[in-house]
PDB file of N, CA, C and O in Angstrom:
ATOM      1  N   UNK A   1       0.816  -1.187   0.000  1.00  0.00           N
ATOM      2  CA  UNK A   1       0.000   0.000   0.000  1.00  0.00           C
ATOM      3  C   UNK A   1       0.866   1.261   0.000  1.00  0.00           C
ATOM      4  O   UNK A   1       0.304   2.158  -0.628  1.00  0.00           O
ATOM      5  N   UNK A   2       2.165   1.656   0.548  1.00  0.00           N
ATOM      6  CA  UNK A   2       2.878   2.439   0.900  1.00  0.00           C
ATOM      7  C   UNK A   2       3.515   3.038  -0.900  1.00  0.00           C
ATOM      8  O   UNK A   2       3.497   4.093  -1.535  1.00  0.00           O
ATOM      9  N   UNK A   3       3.993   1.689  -1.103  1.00  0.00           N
ATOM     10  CA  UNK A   3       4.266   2.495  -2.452  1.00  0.00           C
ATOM     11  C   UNK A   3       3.250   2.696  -3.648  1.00  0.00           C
ATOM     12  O   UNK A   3       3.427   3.496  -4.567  1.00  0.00           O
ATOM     13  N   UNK A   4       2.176   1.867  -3.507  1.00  0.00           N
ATOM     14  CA  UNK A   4       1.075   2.510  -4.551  1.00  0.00           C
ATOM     15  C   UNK A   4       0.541   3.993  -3.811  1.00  0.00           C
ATOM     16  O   UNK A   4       0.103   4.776  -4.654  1.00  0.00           O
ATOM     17  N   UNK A   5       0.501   4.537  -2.326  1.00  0.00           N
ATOM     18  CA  UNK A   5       0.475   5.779  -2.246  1.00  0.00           C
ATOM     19  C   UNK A   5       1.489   6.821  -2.672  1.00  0.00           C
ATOM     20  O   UNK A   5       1.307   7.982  -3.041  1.00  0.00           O
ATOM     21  N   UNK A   6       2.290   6.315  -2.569  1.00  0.00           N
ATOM     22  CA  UNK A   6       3.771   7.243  -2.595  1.00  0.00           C
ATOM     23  C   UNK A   6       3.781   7.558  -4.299  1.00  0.00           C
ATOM     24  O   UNK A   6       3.885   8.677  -4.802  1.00  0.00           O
ATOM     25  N   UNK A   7       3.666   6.475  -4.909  1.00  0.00           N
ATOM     26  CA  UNK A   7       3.296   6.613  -6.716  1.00  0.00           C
ATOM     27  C   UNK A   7       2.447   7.685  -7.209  1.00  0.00           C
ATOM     28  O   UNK A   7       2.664   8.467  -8.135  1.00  0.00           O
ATOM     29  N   UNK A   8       1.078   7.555  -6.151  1.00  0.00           N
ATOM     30  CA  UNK A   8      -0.106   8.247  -7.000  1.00  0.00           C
ATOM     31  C   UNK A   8       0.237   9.746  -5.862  1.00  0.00           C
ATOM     32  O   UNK A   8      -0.604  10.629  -5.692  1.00  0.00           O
ATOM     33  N   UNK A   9       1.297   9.748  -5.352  1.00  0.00           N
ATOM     34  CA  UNK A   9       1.491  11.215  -4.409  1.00  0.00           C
ATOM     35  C   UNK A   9       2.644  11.758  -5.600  1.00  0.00           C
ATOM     36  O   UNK A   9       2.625  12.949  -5.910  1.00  0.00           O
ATOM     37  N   UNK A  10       3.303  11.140  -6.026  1.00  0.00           N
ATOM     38  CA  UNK A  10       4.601  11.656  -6.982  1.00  0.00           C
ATOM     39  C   UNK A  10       3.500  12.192  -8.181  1.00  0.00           C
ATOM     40  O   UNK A  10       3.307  13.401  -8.316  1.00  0.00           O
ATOM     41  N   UNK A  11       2.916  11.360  -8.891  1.00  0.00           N
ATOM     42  CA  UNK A  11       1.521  12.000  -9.694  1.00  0.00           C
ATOM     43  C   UNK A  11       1.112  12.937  -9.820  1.00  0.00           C
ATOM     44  O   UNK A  11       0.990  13.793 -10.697  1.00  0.00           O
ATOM     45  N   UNK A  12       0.789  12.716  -8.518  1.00  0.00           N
ATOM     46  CA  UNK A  12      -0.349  14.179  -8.160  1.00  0.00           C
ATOM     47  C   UNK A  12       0.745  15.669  -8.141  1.00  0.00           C
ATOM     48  O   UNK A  12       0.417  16.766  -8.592  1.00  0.00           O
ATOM     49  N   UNK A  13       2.306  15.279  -7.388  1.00  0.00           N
ATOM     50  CA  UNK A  13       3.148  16.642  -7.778  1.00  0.00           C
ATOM     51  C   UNK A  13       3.416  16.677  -9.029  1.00  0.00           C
ATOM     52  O   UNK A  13       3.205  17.827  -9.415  1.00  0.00           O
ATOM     53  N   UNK A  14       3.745  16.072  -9.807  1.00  0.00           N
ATOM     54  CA  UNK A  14       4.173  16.166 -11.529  1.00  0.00           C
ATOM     55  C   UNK A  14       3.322  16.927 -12.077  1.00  0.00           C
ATOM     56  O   UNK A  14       3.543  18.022 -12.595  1.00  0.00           O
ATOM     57  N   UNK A  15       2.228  16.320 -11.971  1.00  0.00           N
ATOM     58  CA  UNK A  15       0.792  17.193 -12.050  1.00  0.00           C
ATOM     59  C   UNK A  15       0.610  19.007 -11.838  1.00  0.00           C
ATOM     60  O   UNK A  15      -0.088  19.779 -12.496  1.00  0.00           O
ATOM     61  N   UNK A  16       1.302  19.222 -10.955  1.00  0.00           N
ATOM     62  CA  UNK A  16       1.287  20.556 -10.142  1.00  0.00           C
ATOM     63  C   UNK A  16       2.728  21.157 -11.082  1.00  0.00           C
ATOM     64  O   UNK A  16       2.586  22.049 -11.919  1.00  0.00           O
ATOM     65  N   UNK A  17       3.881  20.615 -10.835  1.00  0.00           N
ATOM     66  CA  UNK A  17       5.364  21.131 -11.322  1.00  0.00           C
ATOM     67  C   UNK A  17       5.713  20.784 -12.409  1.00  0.00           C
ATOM     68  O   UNK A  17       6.317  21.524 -13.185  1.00  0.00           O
ATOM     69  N   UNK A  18       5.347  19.435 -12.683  1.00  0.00           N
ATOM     70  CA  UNK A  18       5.455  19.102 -14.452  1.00  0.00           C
ATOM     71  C   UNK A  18       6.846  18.079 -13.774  1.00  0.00           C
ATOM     72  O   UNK A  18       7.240  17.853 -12.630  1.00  0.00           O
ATOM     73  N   UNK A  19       7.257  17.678 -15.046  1.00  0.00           N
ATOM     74  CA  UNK A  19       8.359  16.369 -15.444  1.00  0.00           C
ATOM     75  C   UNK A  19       9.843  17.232 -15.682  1.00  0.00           C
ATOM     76  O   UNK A  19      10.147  18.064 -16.536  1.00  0.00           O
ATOM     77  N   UNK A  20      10.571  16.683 -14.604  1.00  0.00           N
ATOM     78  CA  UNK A  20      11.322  17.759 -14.058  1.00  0.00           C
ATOM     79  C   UNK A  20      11.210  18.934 -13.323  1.00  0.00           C
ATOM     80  O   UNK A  20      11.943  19.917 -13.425  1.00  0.00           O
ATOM     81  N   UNK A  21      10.472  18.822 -12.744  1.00  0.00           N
ATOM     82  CA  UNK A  21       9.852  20.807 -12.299  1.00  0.00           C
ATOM     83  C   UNK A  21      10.929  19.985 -10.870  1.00  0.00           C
ATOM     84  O   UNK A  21      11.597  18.951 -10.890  1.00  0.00           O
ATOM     85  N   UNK A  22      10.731  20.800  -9.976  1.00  0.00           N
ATOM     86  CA  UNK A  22      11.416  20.716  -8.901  1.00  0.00           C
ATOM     87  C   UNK A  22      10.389  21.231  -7.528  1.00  0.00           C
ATOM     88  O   UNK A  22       9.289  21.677  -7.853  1.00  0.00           O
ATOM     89  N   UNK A  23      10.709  21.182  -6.063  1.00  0.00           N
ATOM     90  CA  UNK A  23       9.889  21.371  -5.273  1.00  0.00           C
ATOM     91  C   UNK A  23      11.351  21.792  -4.263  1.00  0.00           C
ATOM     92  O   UNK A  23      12.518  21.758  -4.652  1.00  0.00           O
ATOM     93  N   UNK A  24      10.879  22.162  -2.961  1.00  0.00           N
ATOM     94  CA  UNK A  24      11.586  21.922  -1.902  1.00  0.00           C
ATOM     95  C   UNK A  24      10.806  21.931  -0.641  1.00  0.00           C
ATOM     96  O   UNK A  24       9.988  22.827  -0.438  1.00  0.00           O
ATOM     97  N   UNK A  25      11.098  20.600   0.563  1.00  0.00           N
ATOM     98  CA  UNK A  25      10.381  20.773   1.740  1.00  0.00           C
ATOM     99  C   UNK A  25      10.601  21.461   3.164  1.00  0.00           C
ATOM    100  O   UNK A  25      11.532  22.216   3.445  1.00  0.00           O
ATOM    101  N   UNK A  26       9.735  21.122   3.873  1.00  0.00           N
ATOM    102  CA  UNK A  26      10.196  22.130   4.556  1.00  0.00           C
ATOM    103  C   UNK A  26      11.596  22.103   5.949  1.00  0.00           C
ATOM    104  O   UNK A  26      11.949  22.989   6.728  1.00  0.00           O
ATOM    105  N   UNK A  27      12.045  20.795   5.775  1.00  0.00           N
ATOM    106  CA  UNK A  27      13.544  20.625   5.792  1.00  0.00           C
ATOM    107  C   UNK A  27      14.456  21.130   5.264  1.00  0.00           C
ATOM    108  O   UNK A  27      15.545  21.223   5.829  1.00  0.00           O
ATOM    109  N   UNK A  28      14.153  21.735   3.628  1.00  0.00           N
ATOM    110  CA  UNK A  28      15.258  22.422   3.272  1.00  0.00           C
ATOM    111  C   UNK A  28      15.490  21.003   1.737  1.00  0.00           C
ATOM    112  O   UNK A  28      15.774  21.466   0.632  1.00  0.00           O
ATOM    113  N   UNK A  29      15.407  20.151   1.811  1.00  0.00           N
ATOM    114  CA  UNK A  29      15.258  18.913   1.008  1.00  0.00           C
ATOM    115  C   UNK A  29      14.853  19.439  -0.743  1.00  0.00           C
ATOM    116  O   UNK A  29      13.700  19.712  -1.078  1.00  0.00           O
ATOM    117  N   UNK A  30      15.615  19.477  -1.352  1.00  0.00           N
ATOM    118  CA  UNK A  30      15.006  20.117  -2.902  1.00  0.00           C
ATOM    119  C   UNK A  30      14.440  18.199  -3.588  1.00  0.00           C
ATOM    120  O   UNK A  30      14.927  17.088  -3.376  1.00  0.00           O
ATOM    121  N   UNK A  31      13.481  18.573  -4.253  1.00  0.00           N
ATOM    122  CA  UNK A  31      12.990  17.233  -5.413  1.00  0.00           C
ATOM    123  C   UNK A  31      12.938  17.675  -6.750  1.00  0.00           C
ATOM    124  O   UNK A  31      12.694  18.864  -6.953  1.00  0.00           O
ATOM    125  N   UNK A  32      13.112  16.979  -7.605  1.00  0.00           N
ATOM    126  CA  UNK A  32      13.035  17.152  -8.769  1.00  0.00           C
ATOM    127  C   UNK A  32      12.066  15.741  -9.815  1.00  0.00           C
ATOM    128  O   UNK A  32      12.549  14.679 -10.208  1.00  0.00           O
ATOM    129  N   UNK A  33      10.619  16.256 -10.020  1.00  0.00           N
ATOM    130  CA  UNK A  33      10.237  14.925 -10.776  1.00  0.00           C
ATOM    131  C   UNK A  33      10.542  14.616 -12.225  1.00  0.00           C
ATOM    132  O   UNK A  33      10.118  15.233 -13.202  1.00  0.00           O
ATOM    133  N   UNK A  34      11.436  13.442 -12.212  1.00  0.00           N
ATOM    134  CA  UNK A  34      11.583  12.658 -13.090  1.00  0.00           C
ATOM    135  C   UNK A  34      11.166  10.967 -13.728  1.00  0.00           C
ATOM    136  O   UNK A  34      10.561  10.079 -13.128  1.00  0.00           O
ATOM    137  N   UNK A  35      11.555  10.954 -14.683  1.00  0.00           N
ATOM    138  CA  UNK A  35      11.009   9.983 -15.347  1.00  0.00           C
ATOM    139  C   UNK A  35      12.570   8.632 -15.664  1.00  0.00           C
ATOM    140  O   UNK A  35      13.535   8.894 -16.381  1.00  0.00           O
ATOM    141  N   UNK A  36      12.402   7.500 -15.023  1.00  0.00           N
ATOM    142  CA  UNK A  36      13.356   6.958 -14.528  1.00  0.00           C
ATOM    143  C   UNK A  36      13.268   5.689 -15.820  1.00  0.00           C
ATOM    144  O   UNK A  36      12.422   4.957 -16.333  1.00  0.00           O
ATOM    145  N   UNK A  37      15.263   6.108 -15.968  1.00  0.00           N
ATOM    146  CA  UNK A  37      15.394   4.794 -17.428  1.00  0.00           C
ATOM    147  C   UNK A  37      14.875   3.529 -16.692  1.00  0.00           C
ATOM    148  O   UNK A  37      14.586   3.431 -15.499  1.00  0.00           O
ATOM    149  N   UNK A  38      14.812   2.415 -17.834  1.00  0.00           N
ATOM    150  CA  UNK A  38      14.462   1.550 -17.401  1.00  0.00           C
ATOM    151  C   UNK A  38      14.830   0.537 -18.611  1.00  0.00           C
ATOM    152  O   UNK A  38      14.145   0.624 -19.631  1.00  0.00           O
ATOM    153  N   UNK A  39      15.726  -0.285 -18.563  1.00  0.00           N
ATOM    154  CA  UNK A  39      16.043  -1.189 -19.888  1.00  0.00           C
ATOM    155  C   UNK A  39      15.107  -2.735 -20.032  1.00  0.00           C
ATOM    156  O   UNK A  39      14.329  -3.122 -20.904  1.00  0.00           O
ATOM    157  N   UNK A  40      15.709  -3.521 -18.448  1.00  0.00           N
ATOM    158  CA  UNK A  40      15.098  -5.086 -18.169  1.00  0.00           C
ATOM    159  C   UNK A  40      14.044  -5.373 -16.862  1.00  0.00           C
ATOM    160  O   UNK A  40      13.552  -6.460 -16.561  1.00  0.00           O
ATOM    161  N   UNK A  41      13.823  -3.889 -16.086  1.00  0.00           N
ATOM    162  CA  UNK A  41      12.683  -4.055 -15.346  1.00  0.00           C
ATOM    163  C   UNK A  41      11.613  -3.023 -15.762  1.00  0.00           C
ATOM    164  O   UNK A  41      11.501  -2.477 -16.859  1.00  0.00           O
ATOM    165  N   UNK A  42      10.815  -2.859 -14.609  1.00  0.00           N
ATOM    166  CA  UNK A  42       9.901  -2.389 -14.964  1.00  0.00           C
ATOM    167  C   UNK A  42       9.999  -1.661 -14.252  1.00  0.00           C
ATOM    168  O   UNK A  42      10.182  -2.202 -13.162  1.00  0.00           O
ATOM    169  N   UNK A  43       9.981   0.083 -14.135  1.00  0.00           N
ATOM    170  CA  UNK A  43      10.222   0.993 -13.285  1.00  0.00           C
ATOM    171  C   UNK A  43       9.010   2.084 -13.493  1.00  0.00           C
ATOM    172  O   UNK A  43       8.641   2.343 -14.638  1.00  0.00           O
ATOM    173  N   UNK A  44       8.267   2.855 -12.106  1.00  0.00           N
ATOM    174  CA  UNK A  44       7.537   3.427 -12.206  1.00  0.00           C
ATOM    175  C   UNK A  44       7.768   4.529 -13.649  1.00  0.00           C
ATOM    176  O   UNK A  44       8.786   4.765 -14.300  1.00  0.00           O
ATOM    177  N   UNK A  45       6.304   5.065 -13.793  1.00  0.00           N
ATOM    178  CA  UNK A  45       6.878   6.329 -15.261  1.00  0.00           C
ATOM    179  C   UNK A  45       7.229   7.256 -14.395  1.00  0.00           C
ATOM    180  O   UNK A  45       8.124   8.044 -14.700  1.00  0.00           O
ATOM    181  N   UNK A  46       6.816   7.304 -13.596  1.00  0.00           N
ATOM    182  CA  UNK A  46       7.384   8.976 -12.887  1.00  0.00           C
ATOM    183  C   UNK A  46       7.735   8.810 -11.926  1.00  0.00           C
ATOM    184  O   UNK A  46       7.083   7.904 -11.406  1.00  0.00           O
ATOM    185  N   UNK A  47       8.887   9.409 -10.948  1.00  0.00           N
ATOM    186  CA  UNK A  47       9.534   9.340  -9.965  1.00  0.00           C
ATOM    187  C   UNK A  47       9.954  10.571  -9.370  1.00  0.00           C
ATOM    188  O   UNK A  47       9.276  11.598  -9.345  1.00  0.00           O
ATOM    189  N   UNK A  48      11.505  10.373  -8.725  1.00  0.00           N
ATOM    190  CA  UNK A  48      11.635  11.754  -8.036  1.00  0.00           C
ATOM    191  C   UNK A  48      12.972  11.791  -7.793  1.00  0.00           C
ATOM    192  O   UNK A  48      13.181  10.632  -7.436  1.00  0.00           O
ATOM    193  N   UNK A  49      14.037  12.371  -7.751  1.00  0.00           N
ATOM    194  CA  UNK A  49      15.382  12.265  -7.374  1.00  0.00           C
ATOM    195  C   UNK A  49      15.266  13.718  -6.168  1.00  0.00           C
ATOM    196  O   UNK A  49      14.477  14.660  -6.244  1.00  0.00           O
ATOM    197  N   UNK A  50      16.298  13.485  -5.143  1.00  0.00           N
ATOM    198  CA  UNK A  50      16.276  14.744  -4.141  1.00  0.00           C
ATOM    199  C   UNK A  50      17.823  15.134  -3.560  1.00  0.00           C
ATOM    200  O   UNK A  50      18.799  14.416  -3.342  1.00  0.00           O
ATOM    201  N   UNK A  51      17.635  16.431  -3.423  1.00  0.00           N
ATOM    202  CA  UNK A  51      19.154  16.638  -2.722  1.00  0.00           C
ATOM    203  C   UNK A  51      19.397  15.982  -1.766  1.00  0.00           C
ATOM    204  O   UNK A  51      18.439  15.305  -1.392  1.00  0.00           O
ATOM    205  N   UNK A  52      20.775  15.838  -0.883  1.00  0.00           N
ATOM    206  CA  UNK A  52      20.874  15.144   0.038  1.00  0.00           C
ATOM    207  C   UNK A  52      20.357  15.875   1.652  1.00  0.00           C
ATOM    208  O   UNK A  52      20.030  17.061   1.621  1.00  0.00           O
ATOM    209  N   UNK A  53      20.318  15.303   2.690  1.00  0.00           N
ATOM    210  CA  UNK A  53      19.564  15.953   3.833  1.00  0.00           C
ATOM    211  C   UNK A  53      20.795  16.137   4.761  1.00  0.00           C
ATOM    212  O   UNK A  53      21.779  15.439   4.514  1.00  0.00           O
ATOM    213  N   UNK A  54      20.837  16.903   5.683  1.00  0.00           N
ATOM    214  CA  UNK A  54      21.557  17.185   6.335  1.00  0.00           C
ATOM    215  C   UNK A  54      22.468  16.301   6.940  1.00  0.00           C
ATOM    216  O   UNK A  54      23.637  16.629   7.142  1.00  0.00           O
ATOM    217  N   UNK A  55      21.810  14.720   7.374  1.00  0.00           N
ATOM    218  CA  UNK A  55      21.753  14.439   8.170  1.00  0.00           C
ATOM    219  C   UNK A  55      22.988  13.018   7.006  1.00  0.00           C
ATOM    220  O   UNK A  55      23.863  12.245   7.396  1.00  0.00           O
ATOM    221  N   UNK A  56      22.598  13.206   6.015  1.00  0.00           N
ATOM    222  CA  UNK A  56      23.297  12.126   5.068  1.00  0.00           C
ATOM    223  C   UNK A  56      24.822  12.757   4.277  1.00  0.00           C
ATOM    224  O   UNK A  56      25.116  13.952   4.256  1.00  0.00           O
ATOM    225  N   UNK A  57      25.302  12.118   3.924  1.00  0.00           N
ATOM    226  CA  UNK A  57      26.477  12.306   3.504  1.00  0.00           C
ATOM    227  C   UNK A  57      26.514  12.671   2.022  1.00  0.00           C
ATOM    228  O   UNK A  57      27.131  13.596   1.493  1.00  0.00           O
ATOM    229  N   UNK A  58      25.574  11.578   1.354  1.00  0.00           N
ATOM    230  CA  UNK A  58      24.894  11.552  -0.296  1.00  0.00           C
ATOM    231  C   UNK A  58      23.257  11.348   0.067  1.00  0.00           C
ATOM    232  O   UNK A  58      22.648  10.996   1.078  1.00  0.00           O
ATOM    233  N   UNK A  59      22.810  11.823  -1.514  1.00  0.00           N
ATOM    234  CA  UNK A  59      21.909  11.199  -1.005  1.00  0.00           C
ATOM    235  C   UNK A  59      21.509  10.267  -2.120  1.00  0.00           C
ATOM    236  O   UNK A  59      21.804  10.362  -3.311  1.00  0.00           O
ATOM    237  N   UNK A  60      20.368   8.821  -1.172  1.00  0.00           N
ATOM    238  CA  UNK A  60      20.578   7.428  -2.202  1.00  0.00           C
ATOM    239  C   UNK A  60      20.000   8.019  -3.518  1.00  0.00           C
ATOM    240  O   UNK A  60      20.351   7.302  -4.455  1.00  0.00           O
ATOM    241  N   UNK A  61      19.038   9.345  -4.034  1.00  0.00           N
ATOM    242  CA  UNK A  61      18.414   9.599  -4.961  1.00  0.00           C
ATOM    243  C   UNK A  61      18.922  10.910  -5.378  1.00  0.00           C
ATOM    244  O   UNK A  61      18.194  11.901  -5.430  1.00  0.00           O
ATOM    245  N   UNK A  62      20.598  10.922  -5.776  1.00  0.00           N
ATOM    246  CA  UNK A  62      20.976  11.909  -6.113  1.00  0.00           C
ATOM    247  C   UNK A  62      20.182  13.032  -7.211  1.00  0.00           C
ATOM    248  O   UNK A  62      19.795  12.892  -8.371  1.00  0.00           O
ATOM    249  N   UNK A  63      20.140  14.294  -6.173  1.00  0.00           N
ATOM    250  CA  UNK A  63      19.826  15.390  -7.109  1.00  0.00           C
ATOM    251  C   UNK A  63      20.882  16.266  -6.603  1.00  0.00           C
ATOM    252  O   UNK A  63      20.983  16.590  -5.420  1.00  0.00           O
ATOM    253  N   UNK A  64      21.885  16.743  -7.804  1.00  0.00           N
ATOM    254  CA  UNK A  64      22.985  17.949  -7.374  1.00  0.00           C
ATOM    255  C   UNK A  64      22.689  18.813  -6.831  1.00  0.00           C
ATOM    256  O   UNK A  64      21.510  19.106  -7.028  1.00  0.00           O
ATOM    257  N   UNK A  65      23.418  19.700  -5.908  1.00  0.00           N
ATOM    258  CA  UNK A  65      23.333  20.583  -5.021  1.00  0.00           C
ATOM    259  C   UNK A  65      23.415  21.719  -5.563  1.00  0.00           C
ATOM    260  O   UNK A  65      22.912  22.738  -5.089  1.00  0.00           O
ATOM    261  N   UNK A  66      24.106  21.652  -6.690  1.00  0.00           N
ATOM    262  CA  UNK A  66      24.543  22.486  -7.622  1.00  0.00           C
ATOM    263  C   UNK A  66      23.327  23.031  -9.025  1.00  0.00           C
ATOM    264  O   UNK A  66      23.385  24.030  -9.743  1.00  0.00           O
ATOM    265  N   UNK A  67      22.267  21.864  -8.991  1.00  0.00           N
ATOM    266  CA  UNK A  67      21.484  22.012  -9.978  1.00  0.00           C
ATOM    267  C   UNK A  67      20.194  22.730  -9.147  1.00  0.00           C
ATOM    268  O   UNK A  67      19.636  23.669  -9.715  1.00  0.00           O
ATOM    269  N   UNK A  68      19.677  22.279  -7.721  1.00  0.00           N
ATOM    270  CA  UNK A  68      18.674  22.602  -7.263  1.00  0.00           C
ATOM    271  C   UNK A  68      19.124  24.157  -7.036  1.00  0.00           C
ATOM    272  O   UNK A  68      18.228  24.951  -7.322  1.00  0.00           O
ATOM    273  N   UNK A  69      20.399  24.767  -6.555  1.00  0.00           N
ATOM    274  CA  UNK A  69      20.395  26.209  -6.317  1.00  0.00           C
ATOM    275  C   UNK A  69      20.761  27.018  -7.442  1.00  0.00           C
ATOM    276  O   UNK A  69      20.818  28.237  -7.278  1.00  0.00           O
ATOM    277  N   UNK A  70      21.067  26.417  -8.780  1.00  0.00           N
ATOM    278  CA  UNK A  70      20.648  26.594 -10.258  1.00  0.00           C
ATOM    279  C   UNK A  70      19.198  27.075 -10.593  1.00  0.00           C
ATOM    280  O   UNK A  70      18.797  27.941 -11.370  1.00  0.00           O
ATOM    281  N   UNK A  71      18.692  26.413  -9.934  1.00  0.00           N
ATOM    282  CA  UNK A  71      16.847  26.564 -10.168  1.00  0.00           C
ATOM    283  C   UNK A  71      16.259  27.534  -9.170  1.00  0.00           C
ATOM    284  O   UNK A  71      15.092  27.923  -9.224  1.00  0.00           O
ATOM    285  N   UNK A  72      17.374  28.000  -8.009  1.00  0.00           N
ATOM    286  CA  UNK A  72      17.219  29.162  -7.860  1.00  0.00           C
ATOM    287  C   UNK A  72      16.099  28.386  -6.075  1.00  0.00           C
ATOM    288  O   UNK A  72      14.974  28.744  -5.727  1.00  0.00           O
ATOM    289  N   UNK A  73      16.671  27.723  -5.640  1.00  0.00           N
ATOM    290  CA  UNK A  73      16.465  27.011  -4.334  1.00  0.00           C
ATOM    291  C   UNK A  73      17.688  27.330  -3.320  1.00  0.00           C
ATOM    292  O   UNK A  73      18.861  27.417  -3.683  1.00  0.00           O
ATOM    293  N   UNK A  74      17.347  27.449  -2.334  1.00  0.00           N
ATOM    294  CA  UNK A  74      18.365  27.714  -0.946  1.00  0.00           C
ATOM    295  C   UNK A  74      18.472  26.562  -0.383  1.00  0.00           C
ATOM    296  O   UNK A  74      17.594  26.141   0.370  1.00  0.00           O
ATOM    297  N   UNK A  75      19.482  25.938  -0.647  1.00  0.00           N
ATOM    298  CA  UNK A  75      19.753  24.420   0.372  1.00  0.00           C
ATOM    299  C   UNK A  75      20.626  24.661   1.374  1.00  0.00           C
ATOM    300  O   UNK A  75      21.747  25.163   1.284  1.00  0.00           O
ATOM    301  N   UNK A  76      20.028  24.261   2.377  1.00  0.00           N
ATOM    302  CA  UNK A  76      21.006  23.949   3.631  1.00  0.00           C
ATOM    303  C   UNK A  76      21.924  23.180   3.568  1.00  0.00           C
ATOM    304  O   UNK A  76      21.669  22.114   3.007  1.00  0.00           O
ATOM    305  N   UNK A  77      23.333  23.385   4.097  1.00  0.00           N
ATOM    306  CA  UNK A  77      24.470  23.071   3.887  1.00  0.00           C
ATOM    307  C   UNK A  77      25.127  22.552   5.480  1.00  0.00           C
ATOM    308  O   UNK A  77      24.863  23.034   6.581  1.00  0.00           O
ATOM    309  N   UNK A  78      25.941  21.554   5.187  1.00  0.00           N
ATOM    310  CA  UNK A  78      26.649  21.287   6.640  1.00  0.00           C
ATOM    311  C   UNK A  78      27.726  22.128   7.153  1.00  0.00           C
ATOM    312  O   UNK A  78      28.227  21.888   8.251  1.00  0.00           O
TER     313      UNK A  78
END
């Protein structure tokens, strides 16, 4: 159930920002929705890559730090 919500929640932002648009929460966390290759499985159509969080070193769904304050976002920094 968790990830058929989390799917039709990525949706519903694409919807709002478009394919690639970007967001940021209120952690400071930038997203960017994208649309994820896929050669021999089967991978959702739309997804999400995000900067890393304070608290992480990388993050597992790299979005550059460099691209989100490109787009004109304030990320918190260690």
């Amino acid at each position: 159930m968790f990830f058929e919500d989390l799917s039709e929640a990525v949706s519903e932002v694409q919807k709002e920002v478009g394919l690639n648009g970007m967001f940021q929460d209120e952690e400071g966390t930038v997203y960017k929705i994208v649309e994820p290759d896929g050669k021999y499985v089967a991978f959702d159509k739309i997804s999400y890559l995000r900067t890393r969080r304070l608290s992480e070193d990388r993050s597992p769904l790299p979005l550059a730090l460099k691209e989100a304050e490109a787009a004109g976002y304030n990320v918190p920094k260690k």
